[in-house]
N, C-alpha and C positions, 0 to 999 in steps of 0.2 A: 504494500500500500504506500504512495506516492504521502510524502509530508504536507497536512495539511496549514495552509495559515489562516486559521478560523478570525471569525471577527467578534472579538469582545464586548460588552457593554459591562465597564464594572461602575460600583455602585458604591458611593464614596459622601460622607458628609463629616462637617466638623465638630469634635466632640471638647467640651472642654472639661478637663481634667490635667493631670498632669506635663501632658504636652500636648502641641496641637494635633491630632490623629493624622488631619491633612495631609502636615505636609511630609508623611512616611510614603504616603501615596501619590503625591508627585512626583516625586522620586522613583518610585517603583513602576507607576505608569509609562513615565518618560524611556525607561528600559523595555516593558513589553512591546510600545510601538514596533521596537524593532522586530517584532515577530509578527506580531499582530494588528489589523485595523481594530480602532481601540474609541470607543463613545465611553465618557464619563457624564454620568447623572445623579439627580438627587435620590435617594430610597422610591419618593412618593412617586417618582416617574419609571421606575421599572416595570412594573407588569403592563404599562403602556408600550413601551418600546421594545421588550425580551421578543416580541416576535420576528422582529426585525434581525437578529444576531442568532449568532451558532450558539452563544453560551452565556450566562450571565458569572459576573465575579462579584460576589461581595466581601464589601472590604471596610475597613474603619466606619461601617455606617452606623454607629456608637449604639446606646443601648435603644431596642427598638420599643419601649412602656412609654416614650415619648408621640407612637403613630401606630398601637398595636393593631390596631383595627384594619390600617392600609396594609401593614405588613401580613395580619392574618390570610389577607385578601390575595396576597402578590403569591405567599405559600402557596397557599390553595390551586390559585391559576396555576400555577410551574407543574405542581403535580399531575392537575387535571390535562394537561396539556403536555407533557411529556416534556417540558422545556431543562435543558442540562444548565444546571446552576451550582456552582462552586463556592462555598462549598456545599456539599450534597444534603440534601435536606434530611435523612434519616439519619441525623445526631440523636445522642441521648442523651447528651449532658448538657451543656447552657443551653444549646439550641432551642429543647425541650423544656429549661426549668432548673431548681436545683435540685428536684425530687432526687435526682442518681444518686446524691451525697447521702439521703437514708436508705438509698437503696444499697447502694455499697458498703454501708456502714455495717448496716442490717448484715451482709455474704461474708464480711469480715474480710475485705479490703482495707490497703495500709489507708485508710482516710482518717482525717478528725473525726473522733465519736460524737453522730448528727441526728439527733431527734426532733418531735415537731408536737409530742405531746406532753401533757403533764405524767400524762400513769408510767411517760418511759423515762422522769428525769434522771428516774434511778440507775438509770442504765450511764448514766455518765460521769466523768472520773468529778472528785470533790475539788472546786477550786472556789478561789475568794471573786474570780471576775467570768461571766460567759459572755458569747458573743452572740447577738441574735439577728438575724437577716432575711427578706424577704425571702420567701419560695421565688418569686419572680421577680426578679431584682437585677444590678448590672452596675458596674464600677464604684461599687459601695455605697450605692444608693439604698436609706432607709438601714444603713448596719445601724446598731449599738452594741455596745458594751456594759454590760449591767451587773450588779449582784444577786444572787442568790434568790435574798426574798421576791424578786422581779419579777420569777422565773411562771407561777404558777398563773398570773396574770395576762402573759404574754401568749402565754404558750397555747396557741386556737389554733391550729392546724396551719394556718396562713405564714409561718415562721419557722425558719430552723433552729435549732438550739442548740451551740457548741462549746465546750470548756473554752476558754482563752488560753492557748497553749505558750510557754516561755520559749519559742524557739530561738535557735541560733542565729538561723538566715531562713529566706526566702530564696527560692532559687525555680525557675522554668526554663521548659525542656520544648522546642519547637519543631514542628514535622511538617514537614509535606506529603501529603497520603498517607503511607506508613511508615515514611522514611525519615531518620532523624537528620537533624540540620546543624543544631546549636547548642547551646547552654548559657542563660545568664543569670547572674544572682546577684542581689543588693546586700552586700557585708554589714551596712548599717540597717538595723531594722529598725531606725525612726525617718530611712528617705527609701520607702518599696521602689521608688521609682530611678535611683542612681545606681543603674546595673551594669556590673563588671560581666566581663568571659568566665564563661566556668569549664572549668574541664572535668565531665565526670568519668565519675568508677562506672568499671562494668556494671557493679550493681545498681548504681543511680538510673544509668541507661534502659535496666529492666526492668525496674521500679516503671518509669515513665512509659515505654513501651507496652507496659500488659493493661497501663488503662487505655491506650491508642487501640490494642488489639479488642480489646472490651467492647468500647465504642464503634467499630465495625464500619467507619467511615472511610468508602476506597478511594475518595476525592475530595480535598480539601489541606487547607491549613490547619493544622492544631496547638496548640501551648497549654502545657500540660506544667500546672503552677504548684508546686511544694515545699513544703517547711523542714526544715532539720528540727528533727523535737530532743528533748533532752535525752535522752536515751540515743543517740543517734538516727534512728529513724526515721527517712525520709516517709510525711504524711501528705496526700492529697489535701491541698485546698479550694484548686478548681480547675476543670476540665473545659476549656473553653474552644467550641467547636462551633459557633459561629460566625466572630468577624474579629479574631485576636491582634489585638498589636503586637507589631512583630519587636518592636524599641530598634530598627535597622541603623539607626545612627550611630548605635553602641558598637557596632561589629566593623572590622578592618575591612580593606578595601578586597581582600581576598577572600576570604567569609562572606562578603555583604555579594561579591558576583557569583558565588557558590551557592548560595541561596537562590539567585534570579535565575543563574540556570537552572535549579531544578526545580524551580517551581514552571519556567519557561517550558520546562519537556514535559511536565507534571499538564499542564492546560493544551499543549500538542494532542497527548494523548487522550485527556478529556474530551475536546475536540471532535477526534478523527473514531471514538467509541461507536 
């Protein structure tokens, strides 16, 4: 089969948080041109135009509790209409919610111990502070951190509930398909977002890897986010399979075009499926 150069429409808006989402993807658009005809638009104009293009990319379109309704809508079309959108919409982690964190928790995956009722706080280790956040939530919108007596109050189904764990660092793990890319972690855990290279252990790699394989997404970007707990244990804190920043500024000039090629052959092959 002859190399195809499909034409993209990726889906890109500005998030504000710790940097601007933007501008990762102008940067990273300006590279796919070279492979690809390439339309960028807002979120709310996608299901209007995906008929037009081979494939849709979504990318930095930040957390979508801000236009759920168009977004449910845009879902819905791709699937009912067979349209190829990257990443592929049979996620089951953020894509879906943060249900997977009790779900996981639940099979005894390395994750933070995550419940969402009262009758199961007992199921979680005793600490002075937990952490409680939307089921449907996105860039730490809606956390808090509270004590103890909070807990029975809070805890209506609509909420996760997690110890606040003392970890070391924060450190994620980024894939394209199935294939890993990178490693970066913030040494200081009061700046999450000042992230160094990380070189991991084999075992770090297959810590991250068997939630990639879990997740069953054969297309897409993913960053697989975890904490060093006191014990040394690397624990899930979230699995993000819908439109992850990638932090591309942090990685060398040789990393950052090892990434775009394979994500470049990574959307050939989506493509030409």
């Amino acid at each position: 089969m002859g190399l195809v150069h499909a034409q993209v429409v990726a889906v890109e808006a500005e998030v504000q948080f710790a940097a601007r989402y933007c501008d990762e993807d102008i940067d990273l658009t300006s590279r796919l041109r070279e492979d690809f005809d390439l339309a960028l638009c807002h979120p709310l104009d996608a299901a209007a135009l995906m008929d037009g293009f081979d494939a849709v990319v979504v990318r930095n379109s930040g957390p979508v509790l801000g236009y759920q309704a168009e977004y449910d809508a845009f879902r819905e079309r791709a699937l009912r209409t067979g349209a190829r959108v990257y990443n592929q919409l049979s996620g089951r982690a953020d894509m879906a919610g943060k249900q997977y964190l009790l779900d996981l928790s639940a099979a005894g995956f390395p994750v933070i111990p995550t419940v969402d009722r009262v009758e199961d706080l007992d199921l979680l280790p005793r600490t002075d502070r937990y952490v409680v956040k939307p089921k449907l939530g996105a860039d730490s919108i809606g956390l808090e951190i509270v004590e103890a007596d909070r807990l029975p109050a809070l805890a209506d189904g609509s909420v996760l509930i997690q110890p606040c764990v003392d970890f070391s660092y924060e450190v994620s793990f980024y894939f394209v398909d199935h294939d890993f890319q990178y490693a970066l972690y913030a040494p200081d855990t009061e700046k999450r977002w000042q992230l160094e290279p990380y070189e991991p252990a084999p075992a770090d790699l297959e810590f991250a890897q068997r939630f990639i394989d879990w997740n069953g997404i054969d297309h897409g970007i993913q960053r697989v986010d975890a904490c060093r707990a006191p014990d040394g244990r690397l624990l899930l804190v979230e699995l993000e399979d819908l439109n992850p920043y990638l932090s591309l500024e942090t990685l060398d000039d040789t990393r950052r075009d090892a990434f775009v090629a394979a994500l470049k052959a990574a959307l050939h092959r989506f493509a030409r499926a």
